[in-house]
C-alpha positions as CSV (number, residue, x, y, z in Angstrom):
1,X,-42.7,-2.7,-5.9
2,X,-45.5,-1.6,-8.0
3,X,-47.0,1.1,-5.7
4,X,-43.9,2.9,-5.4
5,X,-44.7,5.9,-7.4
6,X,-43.4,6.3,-10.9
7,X,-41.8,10.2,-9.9
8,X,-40.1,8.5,-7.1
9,X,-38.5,6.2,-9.2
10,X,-37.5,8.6,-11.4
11,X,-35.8,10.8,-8.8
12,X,-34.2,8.1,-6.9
13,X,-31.9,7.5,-10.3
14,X,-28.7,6.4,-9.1
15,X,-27.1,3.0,-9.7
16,X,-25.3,1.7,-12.6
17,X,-25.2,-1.4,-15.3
18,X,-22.5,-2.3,-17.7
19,X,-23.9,-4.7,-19.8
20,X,-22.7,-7.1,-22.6
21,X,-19.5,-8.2,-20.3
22,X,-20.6,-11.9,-20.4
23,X,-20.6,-11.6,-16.3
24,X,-24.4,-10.6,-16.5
25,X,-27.9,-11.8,-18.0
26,X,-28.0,-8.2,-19.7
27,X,-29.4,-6.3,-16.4
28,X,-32.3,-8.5,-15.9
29,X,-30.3,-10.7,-12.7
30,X,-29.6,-7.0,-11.3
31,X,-33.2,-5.6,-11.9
32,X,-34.9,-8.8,-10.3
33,X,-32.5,-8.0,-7.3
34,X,-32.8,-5.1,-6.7
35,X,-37.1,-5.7,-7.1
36,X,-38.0,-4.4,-10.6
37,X,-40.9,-6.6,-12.2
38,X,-40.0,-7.1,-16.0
39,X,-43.5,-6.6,-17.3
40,X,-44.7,-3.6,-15.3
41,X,-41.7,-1.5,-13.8
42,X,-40.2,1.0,-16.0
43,X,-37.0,2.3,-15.6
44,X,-34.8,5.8,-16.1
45,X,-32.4,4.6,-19.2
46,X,-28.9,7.0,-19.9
47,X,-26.9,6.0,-22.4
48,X,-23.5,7.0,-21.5
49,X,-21.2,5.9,-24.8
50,X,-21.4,9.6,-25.6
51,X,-21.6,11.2,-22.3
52,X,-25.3,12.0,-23.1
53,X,-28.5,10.8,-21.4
54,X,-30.1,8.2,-24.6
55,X,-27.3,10.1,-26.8
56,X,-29.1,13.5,-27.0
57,X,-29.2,15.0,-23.2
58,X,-32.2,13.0,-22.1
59,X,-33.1,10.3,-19.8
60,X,-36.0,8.0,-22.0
61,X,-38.2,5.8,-20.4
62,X,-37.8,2.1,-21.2
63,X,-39.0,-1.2,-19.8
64,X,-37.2,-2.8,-17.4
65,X,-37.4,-6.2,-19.7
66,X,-36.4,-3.9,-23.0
67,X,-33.1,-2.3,-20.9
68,X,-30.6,-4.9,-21.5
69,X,-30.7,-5.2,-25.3
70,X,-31.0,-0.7,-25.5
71,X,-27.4,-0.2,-25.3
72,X,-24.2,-1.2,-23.7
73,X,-23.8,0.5,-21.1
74,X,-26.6,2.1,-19.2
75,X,-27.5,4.2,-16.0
76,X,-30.5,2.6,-14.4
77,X,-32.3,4.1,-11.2
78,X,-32.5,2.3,-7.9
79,X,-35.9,2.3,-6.5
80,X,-34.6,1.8,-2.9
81,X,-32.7,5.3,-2.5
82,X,-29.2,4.1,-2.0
83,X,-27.2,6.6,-0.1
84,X,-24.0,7.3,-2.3
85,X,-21.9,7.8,1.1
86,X,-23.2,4.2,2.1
87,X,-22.0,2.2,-1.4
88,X,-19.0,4.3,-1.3
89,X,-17.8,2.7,2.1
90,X,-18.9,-0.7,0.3
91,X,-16.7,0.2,-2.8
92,X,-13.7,1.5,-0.4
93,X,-13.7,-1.4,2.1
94,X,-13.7,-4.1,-1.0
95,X,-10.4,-2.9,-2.4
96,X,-9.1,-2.2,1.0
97,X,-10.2,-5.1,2.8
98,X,-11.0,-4.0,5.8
99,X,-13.6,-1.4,7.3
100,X,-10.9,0.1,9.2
101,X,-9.1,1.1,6.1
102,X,-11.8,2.2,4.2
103,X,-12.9,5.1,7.4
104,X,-9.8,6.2,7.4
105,X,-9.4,6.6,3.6
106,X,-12.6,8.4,3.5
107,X,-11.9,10.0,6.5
108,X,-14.8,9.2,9.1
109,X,-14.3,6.6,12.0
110,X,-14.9,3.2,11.9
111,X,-17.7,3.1,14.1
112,X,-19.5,4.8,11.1
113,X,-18.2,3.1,7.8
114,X,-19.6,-0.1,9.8
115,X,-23.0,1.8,10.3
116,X,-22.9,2.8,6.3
117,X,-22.1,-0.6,4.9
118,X,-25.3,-2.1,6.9
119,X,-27.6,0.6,6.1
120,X,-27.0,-0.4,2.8
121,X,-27.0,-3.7,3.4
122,X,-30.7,-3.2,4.8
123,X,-31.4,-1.0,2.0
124,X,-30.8,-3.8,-0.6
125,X,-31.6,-6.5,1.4
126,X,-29.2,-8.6,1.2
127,X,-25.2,-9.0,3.3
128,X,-22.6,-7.6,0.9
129,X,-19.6,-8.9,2.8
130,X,-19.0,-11.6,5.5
131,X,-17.0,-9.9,8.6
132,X,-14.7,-11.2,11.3
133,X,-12.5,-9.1,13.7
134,X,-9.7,-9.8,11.5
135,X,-10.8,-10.4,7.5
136,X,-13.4,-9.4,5.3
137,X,-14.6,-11.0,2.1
138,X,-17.5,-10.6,-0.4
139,X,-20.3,-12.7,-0.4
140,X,-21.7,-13.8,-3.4
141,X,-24.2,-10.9,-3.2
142,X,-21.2,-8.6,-2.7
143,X,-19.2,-9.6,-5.7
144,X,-22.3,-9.2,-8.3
145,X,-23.1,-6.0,-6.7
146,X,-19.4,-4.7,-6.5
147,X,-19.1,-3.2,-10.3
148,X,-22.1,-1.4,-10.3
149,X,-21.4,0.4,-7.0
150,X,-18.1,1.3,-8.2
151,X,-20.0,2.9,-11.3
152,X,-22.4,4.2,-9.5
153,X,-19.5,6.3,-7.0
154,X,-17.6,6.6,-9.9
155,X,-20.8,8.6,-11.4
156,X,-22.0,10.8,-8.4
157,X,-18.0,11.9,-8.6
158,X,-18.1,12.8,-11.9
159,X,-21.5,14.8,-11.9
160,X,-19.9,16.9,-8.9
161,X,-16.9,17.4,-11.0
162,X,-19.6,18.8,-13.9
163,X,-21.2,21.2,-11.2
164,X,-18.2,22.4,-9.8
165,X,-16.6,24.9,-11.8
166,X,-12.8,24.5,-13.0
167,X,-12.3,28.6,-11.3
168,X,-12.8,27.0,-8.3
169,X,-10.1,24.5,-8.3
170,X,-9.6,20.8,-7.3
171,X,-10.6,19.9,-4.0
172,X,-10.1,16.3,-1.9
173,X,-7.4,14.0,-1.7
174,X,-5.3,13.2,-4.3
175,X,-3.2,9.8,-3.8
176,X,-0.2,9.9,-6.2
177,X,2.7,7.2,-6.7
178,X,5.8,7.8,-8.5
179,X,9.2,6.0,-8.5
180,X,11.9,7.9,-6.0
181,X,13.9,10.2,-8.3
182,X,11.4,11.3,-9.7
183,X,9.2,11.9,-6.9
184,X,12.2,14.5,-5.6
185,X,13.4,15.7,-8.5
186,X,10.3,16.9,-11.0
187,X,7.2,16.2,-8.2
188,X,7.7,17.9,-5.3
189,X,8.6,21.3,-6.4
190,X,5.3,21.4,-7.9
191,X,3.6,20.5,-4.6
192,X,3.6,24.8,-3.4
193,X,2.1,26.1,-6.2
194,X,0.0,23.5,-6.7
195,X,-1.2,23.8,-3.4
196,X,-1.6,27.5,-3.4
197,X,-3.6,27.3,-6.3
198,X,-6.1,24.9,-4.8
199,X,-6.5,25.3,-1.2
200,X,-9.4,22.7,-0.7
201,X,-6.7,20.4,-2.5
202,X,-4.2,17.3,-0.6
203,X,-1.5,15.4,-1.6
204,X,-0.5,12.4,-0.7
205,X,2.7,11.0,-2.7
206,X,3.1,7.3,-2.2
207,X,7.7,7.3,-3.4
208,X,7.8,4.0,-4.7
209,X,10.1,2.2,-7.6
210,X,7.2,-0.7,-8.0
211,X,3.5,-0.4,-9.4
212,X,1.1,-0.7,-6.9
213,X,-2.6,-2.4,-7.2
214,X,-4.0,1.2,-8.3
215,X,-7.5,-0.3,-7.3
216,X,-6.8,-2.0,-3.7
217,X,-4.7,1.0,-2.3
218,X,-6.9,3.4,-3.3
219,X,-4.4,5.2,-5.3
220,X,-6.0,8.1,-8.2
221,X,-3.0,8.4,-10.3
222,X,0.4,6.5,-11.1
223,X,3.4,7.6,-12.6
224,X,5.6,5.4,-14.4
225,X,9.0,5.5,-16.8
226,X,9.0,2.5,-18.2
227,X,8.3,0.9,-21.9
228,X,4.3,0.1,-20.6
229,X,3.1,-3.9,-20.4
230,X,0.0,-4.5,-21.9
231,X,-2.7,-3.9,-18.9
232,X,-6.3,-3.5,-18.1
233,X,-5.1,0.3,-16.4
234,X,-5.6,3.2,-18.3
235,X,-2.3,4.9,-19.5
236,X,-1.6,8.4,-21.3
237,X,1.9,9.4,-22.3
238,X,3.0,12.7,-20.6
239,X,6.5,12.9,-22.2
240,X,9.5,11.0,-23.9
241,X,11.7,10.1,-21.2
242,X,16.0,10.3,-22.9
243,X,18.6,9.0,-20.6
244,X,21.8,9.1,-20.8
245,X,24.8,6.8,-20.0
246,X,27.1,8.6,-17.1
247,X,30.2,8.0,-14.6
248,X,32.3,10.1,-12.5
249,X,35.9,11.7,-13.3
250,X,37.3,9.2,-10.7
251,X,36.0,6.0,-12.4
252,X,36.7,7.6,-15.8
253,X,40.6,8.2,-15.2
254,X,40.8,5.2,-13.3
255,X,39.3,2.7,-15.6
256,X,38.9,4.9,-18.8
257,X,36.1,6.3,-21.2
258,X,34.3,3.6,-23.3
259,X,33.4,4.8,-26.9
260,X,31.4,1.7,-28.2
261,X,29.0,-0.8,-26.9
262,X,31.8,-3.2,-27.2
263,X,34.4,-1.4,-24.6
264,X,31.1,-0.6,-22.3
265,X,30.7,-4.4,-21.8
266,X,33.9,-4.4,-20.2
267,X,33.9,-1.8,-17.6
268,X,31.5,-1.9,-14.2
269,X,27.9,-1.6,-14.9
270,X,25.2,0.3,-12.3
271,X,22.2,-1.3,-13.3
272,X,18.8,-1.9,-11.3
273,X,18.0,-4.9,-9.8
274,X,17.1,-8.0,-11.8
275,X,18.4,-6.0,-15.4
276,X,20.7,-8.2,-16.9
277,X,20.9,-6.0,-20.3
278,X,20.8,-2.5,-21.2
279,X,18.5,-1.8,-24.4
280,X,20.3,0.5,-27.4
281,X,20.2,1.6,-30.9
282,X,22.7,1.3,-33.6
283,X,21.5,2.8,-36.9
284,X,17.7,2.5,-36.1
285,X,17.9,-1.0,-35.1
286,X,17.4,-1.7,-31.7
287,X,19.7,-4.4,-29.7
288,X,20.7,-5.5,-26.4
289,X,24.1,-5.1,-24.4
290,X,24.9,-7.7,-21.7
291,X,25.9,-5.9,-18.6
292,X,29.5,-6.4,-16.7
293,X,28.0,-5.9,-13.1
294,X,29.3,-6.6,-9.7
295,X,26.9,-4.1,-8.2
296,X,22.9,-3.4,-8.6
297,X,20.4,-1.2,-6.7
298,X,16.4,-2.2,-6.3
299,X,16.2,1.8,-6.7
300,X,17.5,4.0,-9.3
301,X,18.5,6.4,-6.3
302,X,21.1,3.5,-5.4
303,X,22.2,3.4,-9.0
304,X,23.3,7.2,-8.7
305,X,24.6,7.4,-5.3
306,X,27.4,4.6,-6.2
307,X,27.6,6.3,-9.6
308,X,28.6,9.5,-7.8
309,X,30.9,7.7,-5.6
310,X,33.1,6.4,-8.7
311,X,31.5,2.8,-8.7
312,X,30.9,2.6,-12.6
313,X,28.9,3.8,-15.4
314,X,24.9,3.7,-14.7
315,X,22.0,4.7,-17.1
316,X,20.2,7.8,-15.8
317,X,17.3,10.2,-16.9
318,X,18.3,13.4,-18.3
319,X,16.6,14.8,-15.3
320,X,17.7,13.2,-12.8
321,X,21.7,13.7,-13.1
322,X,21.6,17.3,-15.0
323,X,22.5,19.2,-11.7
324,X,25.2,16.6,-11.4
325,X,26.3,17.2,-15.3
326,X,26.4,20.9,-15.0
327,X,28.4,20.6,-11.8
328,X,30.4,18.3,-12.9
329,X,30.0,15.7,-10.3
330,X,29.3,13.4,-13.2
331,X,30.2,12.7,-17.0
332,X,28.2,12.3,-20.3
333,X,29.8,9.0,-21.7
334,X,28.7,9.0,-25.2
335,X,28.8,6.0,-27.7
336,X,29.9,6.1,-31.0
337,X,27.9,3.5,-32.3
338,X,25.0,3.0,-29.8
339,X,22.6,5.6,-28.2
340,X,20.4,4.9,-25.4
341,X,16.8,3.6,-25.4
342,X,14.4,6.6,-24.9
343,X,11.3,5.8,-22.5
344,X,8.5,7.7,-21.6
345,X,6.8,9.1,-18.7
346,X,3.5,7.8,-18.4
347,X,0.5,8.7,-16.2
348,X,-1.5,5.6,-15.2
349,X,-5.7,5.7,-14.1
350,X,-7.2,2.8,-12.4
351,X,-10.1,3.7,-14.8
352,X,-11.2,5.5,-18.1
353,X,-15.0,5.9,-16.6
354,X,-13.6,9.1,-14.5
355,X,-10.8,11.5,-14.5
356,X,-11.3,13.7,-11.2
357,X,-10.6,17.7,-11.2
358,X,-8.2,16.9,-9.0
359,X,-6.2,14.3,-11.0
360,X,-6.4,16.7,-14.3
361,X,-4.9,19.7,-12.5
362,X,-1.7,18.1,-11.2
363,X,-1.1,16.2,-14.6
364,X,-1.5,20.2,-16.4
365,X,1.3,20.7,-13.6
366,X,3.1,18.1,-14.3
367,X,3.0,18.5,-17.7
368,X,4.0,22.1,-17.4
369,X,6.7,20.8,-15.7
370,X,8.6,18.8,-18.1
371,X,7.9,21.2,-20.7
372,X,10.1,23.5,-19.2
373,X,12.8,20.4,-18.2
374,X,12.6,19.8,-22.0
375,X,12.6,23.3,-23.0
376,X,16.0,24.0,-20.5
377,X,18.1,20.9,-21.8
378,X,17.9,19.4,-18.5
């Protein structure tokens, strides 16, 4: 180790310690790994709490034995000259599981995401993962090395993002998931423009009603309407979310107009799967109604459709049922006494370290976009 120049060193800056976690010895474990000696080698030190190299735009030279107590979190240099395509097949096939996953997220055969993983493997001297033909697991090795590669492609992606000017666009492949509804409704007429706009840019839109593992599916952005659990995900509110309570003329002369929470816990309910009560407010004080139901959906899309069909009274987003208001497919029901909950539309990261060009752009869209659903009434 010590005859490895000190300007090699320095240029070879690349990996990544998060220190103060309680699931490390401060760096030290992760410098003795990767061959630093305390005493003699001296490493490339950033301190990244403020987005500046040691908090004033420059890297500072510090012991390797002095870098654990200099700040929280720090970028430390990796003497071996990791290649970032290598850790990012490491990084990819963890959360996916398998190699064949991770190639074709990253979009390179299999064949070479196995050729990457033991380059690097070679390169730090040690097996990262144990592999059959039908599982893959971490070793030991793997799982104390797995957070630091993450930072590390986490890093090179966001010093790209620094070089590459916001005229140019967003560029890659941008994994999306959003419940049904609004997938179709509010989503996909943005995909054209946003598309023209950025023509190194892809979409894929994952239409789902649940949350998925944001981390082990690779996805780069959620979308959610929902009041938000408590979570180690990253969350920023995009917009209020009002619903409204809704039937059909059928089911409406049929089985007439309820006017209070009272009469609305006597006619036929449309809610999702699993909801047992609807949430309200009377007077600024929130309370629950217990829901008369004979039918429920696991989508919202389910909720409408029997809506529209003259099944009952279900609890819709403004959004989603003004065509159907306007047309007069379906009916306002309005309470005297009780208005509907108001959620909010939320836009969910799988981590605060990095927010990609490409993930900025479509929440500006999207943004954009309910603006102008706001702005219309819809």
């Amino acid at each position: 180790m010590n005859n490895i120049p000190k300007w090699q060193k320095q240029k070879q800056a690349q990996g990544i310690a998060e220190l103060g976690d309680g699931r490390n010895d401060g760096g030290r474990g992760l410098a003795r790994k990767l061959g630093f000696d305390q005493a003699e080698d001296r490493l490339i030190v950033v301190d990244v709490r403020d987005g500046n190299a040691a908090g004033d735009g420059h890297s500072v030279e510090v012991k390797a034995a002095e870098f654990g107590s200099r700040a929280e979190k720090l970028l430390i240099e990796h003497v071996h000259g990791m290649d970032i395509d290598d850790v990012a097949v490491f990084t990819v096939a963890a959360g996916a599981g398998s190699l064949s996953e991770a190639a074709r997220r990253l979009g390179i055969t299999p064949m070479i995401a196995t050729r990457r993983l033991a380059s690097l493997e070679r390169s730090l001297g040690v097996r990262l993962m144990h592999r059959t033909t039908l599982s893959l697991s971490l070793t030991p090795e793997g799982e104390s090395f797995l957070p630091y590669a993450q930072a590390l492609v986490e890093t090179e992606q966001q010093a790209r993002a620094l070089l590459r000017g916001d005229d140019e666009g967003a560029a890659g492949l941008l994994r999306v998931s959003a419940p049904v509804a609004f997938s179709i409704k509010v989503i996909a007429p943005l995909v054209p423009p946003l598309l023209d706009t950025n023509p190194e840019l892809r979409i894929l839109l994952d239409m789902s009603d649940s949350m998925p593992d944001l981390v082990s599916s690779g996805t780069d952005l959620a979308i959610r309407i929902a009041r938000l659990k408590d979570s180690s995900l990253i969350a920023k509110k995009l917009a209020d979310n009002p619903r409204s309570l809704v039937a059909s003329p059928a089911y409406l002369q049929q089985h007439g107009t309820p006017y209070s929470a009272g009469e609305l816990a006597h006619h036929n309910c449309l809610p999702l799967y699993g909801v047992t009560h609807w949430t309200f407010f009377k007077a600024g004080v929130e309370s629950s109604l217990r829901l008369q139901s004979r039918f429920s959906s696991t989508s919202i899309e389910g909720c409408h459709a029997a809506c529209l069909a003259g099944a009952g009274i279900a609890l819709l987003s403004d959004w989603n049922v003004a065509d159907d208001l306007s047309s007069g497919r379906l009916m306002r029901v309005s309470l005297a006494d009780a208005e509907p909950e108001t959620l909010a539309i939320w836009a969910i990261y799988p981590t605060s370290r990095l927010v990609p060009s490409k993930v900025r752009v479509f929440i500006d869209a999207l943004v954009g976009a309910l603006t102008e659903i706001k702005g219309s009434g819809r």
